[in-house]
Residue, then its C-alpha position, 0 to 999 in steps of 0.5 A: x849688213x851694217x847699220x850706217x849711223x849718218x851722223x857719223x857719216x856725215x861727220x867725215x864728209x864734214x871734215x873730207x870737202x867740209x860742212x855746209x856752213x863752211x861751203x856758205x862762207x868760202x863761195x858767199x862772195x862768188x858770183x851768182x852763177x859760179x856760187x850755183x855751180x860750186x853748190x851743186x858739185x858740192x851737193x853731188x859729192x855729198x850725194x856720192x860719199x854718202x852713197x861710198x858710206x852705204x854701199x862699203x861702210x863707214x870704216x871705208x869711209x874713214x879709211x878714205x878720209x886718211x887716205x885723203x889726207x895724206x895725199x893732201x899732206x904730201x902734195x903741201x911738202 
């Protein structure tokens, strides 16, 4: 059984949907209402990626950052 480091693990989340700071500066000039909502999907997927860290590991969750970031590359072509 692997020990999860979360700091590691958080790291990648940060750089998958992006930190909270980062969260706080795209969505401050939202609407109320729409600034709630973007904050609680973004909670859950924080929730939801920690939870793929646990269960899988962390080298599936790098794995699952490369993969992302392909995707994200290939789509910008």
């Amino acid at each position: 059984m692997e020990i999860i480091n979360y700091e590691k693990v958080n790291a990648i989340i940060d750089r998958i949907i992006g930190s909270w700071s980062e969260q706080k500066y795209l969505y401050g000039k939202l609407s109320l209402s729409t600034r709630i909502c973007a904050d609680n999907h973004y909670a859950i997927m924080r929730k939801k990626l920690t939870l793929i860290a646990e269960t899988f590991g962390t080298d599936f969750l790098s794995d699952l950052e490369i993969r992302i970031r392909t995707i994200n590359e290939e789509r910008a072509k």
